[in-house]
N, CA, C and O atoms as a CHARMM CRD file, in Angstrom:
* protein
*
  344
    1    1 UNK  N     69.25900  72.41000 102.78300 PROA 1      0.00000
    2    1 UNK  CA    68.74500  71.16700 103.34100 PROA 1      0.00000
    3    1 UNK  C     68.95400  70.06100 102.31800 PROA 1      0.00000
    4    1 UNK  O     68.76500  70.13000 101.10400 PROA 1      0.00000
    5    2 UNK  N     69.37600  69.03600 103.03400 PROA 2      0.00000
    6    2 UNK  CA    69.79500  67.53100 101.79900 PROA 2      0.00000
    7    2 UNK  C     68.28900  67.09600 102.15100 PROA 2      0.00000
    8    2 UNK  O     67.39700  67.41100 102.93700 PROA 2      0.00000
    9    3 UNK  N     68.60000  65.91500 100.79800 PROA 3      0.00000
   10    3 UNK  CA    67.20700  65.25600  99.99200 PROA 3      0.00000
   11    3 UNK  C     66.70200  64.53100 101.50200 PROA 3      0.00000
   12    3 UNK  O     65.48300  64.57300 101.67400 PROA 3      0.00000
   13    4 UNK  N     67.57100  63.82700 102.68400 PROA 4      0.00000
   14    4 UNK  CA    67.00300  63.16500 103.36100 PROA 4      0.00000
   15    4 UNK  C     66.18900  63.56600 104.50600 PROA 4      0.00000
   16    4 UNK  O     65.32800  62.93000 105.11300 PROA 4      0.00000
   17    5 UNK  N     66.82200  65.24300 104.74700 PROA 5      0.00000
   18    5 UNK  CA    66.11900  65.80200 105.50900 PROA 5      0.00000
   19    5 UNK  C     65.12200  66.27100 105.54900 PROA 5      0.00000
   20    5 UNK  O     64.38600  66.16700 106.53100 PROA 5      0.00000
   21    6 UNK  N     64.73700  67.11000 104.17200 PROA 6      0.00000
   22    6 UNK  CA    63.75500  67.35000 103.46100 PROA 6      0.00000
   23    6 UNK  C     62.56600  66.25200 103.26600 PROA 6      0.00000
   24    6 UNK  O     61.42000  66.68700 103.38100 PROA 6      0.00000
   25    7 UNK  N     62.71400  65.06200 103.02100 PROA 7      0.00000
   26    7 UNK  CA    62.33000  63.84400 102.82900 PROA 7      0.00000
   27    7 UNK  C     61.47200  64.02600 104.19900 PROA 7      0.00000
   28    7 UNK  O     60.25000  64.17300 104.20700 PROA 7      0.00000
   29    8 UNK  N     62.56200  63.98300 105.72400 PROA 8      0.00000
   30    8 UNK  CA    62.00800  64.08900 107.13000 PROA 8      0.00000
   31    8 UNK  C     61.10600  64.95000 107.24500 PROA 8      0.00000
   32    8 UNK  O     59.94500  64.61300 107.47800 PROA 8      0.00000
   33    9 UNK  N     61.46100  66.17300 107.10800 PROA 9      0.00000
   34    9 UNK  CA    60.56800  67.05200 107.29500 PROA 9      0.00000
   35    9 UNK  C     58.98000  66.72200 107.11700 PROA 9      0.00000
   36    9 UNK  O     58.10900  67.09100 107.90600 PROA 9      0.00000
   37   10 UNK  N     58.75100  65.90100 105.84400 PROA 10     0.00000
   38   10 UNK  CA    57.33000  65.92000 105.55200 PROA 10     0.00000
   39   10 UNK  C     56.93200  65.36600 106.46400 PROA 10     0.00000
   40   10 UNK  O     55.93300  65.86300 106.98400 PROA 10     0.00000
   41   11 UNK  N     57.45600  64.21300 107.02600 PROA 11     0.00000
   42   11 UNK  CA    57.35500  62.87600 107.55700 PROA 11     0.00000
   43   11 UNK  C     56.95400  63.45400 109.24600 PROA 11     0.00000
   44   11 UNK  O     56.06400  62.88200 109.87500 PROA 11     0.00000
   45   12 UNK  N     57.75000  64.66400 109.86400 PROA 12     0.00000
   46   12 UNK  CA    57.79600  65.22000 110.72300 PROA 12     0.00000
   47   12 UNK  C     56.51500  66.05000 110.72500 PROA 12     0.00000
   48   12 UNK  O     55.68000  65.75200 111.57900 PROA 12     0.00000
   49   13 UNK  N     56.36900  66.58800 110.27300 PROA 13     0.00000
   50   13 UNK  CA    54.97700  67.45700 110.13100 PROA 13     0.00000
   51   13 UNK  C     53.68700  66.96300 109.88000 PROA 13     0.00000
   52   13 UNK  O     52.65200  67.62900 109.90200 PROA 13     0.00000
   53   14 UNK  N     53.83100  65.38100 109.56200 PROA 14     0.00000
   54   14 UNK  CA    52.56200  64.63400 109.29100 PROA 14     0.00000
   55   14 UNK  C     52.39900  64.46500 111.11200 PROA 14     0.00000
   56   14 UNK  O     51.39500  64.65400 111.79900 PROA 14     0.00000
   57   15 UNK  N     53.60400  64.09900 111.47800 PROA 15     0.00000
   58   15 UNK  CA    54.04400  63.30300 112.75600 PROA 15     0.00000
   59   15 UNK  C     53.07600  64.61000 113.88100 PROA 15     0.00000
   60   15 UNK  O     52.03500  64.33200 114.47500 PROA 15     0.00000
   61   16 UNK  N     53.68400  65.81500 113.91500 PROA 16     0.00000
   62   16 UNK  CA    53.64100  66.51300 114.66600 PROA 16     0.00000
   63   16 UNK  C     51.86600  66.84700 114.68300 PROA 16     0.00000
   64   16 UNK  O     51.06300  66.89100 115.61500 PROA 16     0.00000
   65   17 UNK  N     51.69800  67.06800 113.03800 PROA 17     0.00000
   66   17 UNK  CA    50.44600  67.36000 112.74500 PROA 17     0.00000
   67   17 UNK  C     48.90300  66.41800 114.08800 PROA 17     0.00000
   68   17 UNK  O     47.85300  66.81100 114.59600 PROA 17     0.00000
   69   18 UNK  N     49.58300  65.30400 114.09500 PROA 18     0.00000
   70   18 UNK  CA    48.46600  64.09600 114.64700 PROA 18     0.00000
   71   18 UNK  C     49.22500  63.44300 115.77200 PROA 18     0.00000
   72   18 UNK  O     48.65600  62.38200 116.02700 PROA 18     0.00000
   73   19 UNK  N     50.26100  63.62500 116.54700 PROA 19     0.00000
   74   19 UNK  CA    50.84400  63.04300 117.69900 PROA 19     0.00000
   75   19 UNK  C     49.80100  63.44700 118.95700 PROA 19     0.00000
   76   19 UNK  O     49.75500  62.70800 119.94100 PROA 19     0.00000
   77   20 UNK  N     48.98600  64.62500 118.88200 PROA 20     0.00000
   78   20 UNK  CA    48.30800  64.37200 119.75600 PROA 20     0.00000
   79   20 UNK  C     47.19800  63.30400 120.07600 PROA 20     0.00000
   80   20 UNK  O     46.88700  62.72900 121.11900 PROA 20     0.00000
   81   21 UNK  N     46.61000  63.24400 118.50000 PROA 21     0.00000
   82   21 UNK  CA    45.80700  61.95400 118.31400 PROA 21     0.00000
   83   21 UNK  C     45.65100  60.51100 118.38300 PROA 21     0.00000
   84   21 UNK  O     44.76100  59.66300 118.44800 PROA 21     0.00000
   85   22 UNK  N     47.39100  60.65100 118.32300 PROA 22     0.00000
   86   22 UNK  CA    47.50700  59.10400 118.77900 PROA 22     0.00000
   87   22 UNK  C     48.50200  58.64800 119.79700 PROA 22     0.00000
   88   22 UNK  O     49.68400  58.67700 119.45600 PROA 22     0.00000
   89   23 UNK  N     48.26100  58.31800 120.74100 PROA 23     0.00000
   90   23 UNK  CA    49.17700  58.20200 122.00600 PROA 23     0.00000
   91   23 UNK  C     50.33600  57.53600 121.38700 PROA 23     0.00000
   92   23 UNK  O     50.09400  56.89000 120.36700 PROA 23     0.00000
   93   24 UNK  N     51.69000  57.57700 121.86400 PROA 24     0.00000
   94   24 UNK  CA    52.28900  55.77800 121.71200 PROA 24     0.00000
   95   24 UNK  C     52.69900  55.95000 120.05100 PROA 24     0.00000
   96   24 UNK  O     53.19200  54.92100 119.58900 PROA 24     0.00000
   97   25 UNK  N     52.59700  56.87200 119.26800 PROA 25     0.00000
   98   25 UNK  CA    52.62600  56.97000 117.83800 PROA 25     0.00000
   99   25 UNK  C     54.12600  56.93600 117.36900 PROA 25     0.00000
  100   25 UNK  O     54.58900  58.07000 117.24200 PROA 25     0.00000
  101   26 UNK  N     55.01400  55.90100 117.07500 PROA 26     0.00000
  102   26 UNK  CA    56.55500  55.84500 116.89200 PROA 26     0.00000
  103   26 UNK  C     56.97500  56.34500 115.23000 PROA 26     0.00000
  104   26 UNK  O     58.04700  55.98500 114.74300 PROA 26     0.00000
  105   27 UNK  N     55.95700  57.23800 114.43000 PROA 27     0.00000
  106   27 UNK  CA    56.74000  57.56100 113.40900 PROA 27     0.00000
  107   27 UNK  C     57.84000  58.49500 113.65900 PROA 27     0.00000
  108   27 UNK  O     58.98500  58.34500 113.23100 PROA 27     0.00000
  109   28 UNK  N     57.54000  59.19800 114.18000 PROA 28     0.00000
  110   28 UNK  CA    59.48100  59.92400 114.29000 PROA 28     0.00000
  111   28 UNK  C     60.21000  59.26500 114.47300 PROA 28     0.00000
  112   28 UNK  O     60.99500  59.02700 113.55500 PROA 28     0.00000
  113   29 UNK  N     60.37200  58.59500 115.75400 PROA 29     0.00000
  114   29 UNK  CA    61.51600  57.70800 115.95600 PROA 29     0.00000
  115   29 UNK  C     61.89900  56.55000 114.73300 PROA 29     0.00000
  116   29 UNK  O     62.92800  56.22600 114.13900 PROA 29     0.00000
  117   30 UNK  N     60.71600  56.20100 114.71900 PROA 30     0.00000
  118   30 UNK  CA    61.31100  55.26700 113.36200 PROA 30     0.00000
  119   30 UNK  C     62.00800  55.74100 111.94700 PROA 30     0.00000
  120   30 UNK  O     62.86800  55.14400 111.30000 PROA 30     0.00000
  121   31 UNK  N     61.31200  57.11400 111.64100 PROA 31     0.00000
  122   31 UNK  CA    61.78800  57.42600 110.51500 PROA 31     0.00000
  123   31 UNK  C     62.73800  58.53800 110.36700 PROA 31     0.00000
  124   31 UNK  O     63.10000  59.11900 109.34400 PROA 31     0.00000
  125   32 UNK  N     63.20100  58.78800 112.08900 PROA 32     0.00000
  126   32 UNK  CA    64.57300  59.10500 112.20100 PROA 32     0.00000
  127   32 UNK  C     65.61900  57.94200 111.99900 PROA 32     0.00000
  128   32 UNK  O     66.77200  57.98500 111.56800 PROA 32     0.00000
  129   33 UNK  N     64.78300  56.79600 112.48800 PROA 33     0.00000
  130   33 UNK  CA    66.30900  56.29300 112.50400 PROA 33     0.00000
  131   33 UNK  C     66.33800  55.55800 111.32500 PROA 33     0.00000
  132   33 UNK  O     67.48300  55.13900 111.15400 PROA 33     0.00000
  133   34 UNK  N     65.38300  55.12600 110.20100 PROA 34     0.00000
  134   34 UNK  CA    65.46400  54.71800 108.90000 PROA 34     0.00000
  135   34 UNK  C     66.35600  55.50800 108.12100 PROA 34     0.00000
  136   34 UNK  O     67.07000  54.97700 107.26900 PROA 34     0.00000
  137   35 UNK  N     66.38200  57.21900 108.42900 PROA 35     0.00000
  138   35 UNK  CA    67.37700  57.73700 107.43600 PROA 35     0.00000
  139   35 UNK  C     68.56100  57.80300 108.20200 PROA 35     0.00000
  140   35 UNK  O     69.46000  57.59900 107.38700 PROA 35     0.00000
  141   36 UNK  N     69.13500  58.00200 109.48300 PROA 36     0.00000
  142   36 UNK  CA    70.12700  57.42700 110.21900 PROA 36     0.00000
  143   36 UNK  C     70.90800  56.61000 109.64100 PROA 36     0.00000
  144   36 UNK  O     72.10700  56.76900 109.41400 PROA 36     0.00000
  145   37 UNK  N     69.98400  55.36100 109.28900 PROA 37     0.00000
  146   37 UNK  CA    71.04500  54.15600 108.82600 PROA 37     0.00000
  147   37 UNK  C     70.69600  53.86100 107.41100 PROA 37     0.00000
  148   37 UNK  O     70.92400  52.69500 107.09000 PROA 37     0.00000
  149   38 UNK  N     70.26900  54.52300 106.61000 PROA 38     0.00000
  150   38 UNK  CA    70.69400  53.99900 105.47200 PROA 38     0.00000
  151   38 UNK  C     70.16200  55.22600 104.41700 PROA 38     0.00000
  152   38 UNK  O     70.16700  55.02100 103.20300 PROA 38     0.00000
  153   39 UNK  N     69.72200  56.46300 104.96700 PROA 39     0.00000
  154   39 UNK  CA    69.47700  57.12400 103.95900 PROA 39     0.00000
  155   39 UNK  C     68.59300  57.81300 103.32200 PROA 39     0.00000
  156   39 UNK  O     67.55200  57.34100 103.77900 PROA 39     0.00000
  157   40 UNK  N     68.34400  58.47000 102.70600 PROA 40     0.00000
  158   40 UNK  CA    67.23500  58.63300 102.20800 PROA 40     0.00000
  159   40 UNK  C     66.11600  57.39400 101.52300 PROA 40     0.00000
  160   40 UNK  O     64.91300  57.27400 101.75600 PROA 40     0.00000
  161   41 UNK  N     67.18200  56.38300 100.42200 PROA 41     0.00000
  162   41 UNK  CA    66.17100  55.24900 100.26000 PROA 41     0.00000
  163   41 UNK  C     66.09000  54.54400 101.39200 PROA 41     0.00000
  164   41 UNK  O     65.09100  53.85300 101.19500 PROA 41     0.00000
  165   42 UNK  N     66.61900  54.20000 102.75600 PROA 42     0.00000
  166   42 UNK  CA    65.64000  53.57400 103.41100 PROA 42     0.00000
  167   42 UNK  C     64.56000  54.42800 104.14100 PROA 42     0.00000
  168   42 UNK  O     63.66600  53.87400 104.77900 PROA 42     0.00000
  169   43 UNK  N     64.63600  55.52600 104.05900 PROA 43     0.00000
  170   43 UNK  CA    63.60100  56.73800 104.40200 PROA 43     0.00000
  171   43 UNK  C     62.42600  56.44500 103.42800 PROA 43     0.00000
  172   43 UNK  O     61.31700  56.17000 103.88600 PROA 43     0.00000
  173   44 UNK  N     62.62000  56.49300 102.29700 PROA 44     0.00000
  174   44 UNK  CA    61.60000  55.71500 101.49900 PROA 44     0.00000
  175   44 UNK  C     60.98900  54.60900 101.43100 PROA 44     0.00000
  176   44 UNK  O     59.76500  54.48900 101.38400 PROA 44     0.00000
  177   45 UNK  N     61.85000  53.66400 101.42000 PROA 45     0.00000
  178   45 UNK  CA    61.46700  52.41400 101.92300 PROA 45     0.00000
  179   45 UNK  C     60.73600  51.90300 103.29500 PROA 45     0.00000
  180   45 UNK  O     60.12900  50.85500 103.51300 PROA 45     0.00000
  181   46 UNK  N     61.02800  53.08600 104.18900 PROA 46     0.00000
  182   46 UNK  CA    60.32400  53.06400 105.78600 PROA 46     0.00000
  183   46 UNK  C     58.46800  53.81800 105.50600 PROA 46     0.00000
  184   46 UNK  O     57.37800  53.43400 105.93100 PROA 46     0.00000
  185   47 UNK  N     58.93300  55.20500 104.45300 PROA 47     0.00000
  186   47 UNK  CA    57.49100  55.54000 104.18500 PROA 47     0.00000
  187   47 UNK  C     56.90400  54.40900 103.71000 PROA 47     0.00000
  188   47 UNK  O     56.04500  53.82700 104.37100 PROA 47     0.00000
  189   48 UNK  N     57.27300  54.01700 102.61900 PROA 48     0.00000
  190   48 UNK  CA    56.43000  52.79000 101.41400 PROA 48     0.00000
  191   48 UNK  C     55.54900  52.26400 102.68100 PROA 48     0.00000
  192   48 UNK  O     54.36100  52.54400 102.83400 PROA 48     0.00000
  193   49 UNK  N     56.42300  51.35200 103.67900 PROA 49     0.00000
  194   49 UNK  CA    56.03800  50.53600 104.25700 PROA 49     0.00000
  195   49 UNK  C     55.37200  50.86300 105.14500 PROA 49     0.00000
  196   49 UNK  O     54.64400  49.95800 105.55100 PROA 49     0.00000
  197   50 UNK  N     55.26200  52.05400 105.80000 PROA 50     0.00000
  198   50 UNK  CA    54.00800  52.88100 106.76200 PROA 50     0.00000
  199   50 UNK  C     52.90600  52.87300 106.22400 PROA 50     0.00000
  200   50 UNK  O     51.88100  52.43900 106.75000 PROA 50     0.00000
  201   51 UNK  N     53.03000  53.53600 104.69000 PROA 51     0.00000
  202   51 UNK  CA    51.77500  53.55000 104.08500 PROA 51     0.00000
  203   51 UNK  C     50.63400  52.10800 104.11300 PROA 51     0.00000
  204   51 UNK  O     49.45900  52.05400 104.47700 PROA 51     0.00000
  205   52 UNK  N     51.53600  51.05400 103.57700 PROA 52     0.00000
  206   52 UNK  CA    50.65300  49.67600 103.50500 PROA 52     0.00000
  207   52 UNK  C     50.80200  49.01300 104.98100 PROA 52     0.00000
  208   52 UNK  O     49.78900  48.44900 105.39500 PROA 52     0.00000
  209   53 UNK  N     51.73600  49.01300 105.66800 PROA 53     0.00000
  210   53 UNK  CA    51.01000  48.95900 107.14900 PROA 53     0.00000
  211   53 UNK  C     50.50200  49.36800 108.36300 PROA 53     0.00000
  212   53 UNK  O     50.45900  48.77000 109.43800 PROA 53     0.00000
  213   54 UNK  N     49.89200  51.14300 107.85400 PROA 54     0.00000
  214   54 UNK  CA    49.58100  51.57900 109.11900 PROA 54     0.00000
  215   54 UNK  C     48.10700  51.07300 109.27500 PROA 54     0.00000
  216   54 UNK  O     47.68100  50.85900 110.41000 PROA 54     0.00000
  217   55 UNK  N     47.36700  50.88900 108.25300 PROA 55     0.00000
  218   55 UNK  CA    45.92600  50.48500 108.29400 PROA 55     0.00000
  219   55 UNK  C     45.41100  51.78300 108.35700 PROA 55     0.00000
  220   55 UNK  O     46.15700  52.74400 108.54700 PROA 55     0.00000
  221   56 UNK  N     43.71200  51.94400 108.15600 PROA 56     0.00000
  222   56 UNK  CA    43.14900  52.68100 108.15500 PROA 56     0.00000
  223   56 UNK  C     42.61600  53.10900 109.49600 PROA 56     0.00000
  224   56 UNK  O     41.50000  53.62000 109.59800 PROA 56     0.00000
  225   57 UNK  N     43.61400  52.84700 110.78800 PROA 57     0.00000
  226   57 UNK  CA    42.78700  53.08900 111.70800 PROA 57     0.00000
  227   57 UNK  C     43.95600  54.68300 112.04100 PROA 57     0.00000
  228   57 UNK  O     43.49700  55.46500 112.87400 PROA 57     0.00000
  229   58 UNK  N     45.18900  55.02100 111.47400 PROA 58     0.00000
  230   58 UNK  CA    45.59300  56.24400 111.68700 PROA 58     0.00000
  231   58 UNK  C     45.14200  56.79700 110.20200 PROA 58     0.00000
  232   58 UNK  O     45.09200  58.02200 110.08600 PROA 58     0.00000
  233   59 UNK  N     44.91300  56.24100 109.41800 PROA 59     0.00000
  234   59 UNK  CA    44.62200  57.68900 108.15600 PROA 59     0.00000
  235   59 UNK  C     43.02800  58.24100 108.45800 PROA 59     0.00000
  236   59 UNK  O     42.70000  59.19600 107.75500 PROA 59     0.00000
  237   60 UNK  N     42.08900  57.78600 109.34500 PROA 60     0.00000
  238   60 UNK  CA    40.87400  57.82900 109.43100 PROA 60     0.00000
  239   60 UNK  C     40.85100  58.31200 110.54600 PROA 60     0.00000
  240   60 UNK  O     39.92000  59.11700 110.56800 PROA 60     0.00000
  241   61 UNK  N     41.41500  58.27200 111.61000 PROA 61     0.00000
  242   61 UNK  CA    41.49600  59.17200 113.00800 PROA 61     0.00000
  243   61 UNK  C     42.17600  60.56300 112.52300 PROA 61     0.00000
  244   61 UNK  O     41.57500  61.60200 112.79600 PROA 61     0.00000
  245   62 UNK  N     43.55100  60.63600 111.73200 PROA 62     0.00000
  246   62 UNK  CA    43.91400  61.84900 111.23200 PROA 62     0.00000
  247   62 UNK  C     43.27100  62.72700 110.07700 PROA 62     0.00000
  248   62 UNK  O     43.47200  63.92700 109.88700 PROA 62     0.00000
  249   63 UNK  N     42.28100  61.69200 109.18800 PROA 63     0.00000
  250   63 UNK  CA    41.68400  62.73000 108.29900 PROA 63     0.00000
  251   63 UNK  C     40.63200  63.23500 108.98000 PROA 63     0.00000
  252   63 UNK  O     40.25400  64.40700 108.96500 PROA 63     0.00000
  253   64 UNK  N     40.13300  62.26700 109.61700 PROA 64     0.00000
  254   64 UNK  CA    38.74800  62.85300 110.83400 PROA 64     0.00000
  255   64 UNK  C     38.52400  64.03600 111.27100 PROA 64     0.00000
  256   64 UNK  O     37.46700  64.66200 111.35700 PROA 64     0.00000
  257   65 UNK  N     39.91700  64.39700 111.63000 PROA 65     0.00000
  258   65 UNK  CA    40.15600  65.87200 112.62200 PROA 65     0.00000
  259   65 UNK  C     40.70000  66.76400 111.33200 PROA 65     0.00000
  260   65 UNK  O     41.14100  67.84700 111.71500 PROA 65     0.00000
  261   66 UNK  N     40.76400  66.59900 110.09900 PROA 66     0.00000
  262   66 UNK  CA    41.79500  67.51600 109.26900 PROA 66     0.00000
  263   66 UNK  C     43.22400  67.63600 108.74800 PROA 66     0.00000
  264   66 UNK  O     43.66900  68.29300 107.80700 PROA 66     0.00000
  265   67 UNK  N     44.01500  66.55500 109.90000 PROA 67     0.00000
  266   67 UNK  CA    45.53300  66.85800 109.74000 PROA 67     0.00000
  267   67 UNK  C     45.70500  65.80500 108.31600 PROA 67     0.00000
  268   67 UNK  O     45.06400  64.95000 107.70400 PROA 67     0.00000
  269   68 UNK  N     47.08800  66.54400 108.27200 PROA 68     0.00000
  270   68 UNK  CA    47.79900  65.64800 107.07400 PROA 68     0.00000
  271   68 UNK  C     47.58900  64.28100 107.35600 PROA 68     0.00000
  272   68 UNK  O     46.93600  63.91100 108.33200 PROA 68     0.00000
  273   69 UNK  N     48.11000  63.51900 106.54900 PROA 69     0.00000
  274   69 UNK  CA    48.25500  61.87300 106.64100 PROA 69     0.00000
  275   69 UNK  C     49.81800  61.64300 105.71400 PROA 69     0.00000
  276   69 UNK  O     50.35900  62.61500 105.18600 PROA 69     0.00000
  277   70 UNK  N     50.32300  60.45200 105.63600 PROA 70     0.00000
  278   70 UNK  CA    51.06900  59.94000 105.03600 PROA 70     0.00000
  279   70 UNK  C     50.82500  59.70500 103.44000 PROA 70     0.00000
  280   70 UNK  O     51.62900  59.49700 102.53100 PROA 70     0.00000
  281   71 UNK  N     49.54300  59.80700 103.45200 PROA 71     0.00000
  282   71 UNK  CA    48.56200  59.38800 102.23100 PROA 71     0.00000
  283   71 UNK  C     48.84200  60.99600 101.24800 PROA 71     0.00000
  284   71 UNK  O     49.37300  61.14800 100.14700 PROA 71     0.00000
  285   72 UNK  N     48.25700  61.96700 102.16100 PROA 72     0.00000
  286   72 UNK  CA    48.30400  63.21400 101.63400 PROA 72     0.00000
  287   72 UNK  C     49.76400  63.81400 101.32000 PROA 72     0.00000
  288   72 UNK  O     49.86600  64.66500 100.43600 PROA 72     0.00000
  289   73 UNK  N     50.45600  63.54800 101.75700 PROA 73     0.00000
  290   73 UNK  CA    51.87000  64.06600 101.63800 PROA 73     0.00000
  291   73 UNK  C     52.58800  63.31800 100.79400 PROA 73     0.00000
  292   73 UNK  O     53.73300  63.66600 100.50900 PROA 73     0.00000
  293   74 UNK  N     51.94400  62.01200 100.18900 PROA 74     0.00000
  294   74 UNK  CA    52.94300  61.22100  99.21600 PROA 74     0.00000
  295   74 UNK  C     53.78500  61.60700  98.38300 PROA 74     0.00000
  296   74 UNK  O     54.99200  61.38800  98.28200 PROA 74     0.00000
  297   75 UNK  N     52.77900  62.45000  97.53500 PROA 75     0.00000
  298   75 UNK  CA    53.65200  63.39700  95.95600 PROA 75     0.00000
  299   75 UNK  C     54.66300  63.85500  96.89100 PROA 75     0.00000
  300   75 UNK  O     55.76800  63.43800  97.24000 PROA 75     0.00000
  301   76 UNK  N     53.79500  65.02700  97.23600 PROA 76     0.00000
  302   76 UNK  CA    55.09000  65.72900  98.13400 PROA 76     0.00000
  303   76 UNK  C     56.42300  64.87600  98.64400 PROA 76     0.00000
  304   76 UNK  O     57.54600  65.29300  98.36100 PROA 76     0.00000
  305   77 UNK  N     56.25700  63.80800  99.31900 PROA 77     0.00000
  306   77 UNK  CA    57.66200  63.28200  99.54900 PROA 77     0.00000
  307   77 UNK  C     58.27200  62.42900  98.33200 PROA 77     0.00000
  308   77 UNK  O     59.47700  62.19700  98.23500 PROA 77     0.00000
  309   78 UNK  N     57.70200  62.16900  97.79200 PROA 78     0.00000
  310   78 UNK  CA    58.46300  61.34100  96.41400 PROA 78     0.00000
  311   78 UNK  C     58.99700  62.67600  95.70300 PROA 78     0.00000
  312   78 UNK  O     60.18500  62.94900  95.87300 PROA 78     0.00000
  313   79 UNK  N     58.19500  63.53800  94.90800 PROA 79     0.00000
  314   79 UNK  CA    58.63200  64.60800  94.59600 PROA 79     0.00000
  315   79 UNK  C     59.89300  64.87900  95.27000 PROA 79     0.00000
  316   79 UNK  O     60.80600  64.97500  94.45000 PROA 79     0.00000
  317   80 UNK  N     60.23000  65.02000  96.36300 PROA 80     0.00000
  318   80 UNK  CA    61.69200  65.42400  97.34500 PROA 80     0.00000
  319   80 UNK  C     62.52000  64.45100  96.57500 PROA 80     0.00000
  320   80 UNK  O     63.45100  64.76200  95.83200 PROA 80     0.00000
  321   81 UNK  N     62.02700  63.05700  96.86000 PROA 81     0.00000
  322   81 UNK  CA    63.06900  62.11700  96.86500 PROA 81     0.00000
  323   81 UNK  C     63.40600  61.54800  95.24800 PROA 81     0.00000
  324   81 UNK  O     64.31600  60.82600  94.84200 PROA 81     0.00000
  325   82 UNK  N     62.04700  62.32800  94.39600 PROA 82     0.00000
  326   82 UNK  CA    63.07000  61.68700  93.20100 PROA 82     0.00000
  327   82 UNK  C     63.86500  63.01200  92.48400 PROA 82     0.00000
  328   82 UNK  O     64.79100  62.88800  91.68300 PROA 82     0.00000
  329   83 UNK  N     63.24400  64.43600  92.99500 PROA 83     0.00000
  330   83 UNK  CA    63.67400  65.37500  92.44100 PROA 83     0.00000
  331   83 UNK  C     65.52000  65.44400  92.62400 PROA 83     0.00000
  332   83 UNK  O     66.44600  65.80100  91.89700 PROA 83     0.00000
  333   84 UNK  N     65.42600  65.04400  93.62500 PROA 84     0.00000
  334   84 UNK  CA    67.32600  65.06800  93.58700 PROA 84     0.00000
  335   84 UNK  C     68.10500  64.19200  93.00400 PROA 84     0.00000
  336   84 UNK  O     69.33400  64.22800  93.06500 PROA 84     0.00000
  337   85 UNK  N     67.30100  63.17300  92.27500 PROA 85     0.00000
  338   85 UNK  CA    67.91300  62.03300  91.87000 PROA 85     0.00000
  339   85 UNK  C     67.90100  62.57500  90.11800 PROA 85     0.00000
  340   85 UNK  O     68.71200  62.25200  89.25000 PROA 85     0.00000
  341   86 UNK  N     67.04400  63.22400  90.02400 PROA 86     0.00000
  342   86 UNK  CA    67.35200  63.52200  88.91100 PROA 86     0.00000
  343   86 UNK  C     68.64100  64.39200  88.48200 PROA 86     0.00000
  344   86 UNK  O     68.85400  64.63500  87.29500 PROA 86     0.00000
């Protein structure tokens, strides 16, 4: 598996983790198509920017019930994305 997929994966499993929780919830699609077109850094650059604009109304509905968050999986996806760069 390459760095960008791996990268997805987390991103996917946060996704899958809480899609029931939130109707209408476009992180897959979006952060399929962030690494689509540009990569793993805009895969990063799409997380960064989830993080500071999803608000606390999905990290607080998803920690509520237990599932991952974007929050919780951070290391984990930076870890992916800088480990190959090294």
């Amino acid at each position: 598996m390459d760095r960008g997929s791996a990268m997805l994966a987390v991103v996917l499993e946060v996704y899958e983790g809480g899609k029931d929780l939130l109707p209408g919830w476009t992180l897959k699609e979006h952060a399929e198509s962030a690494l689509a077109k540009g990569g793993a850094e805009a895969l990063r650059r799409f997380y960064e920017a989830s993080l500071a604009g999803s608000g606390d109304l999905v990290r607080t509905t998803l920690e509520r019930d237990r599932r991952k968050t974007l929050e919780s999986e951070r290391e984990r996806f930076m870890s992916l994305y800088l480990g190959a760069a090294r």
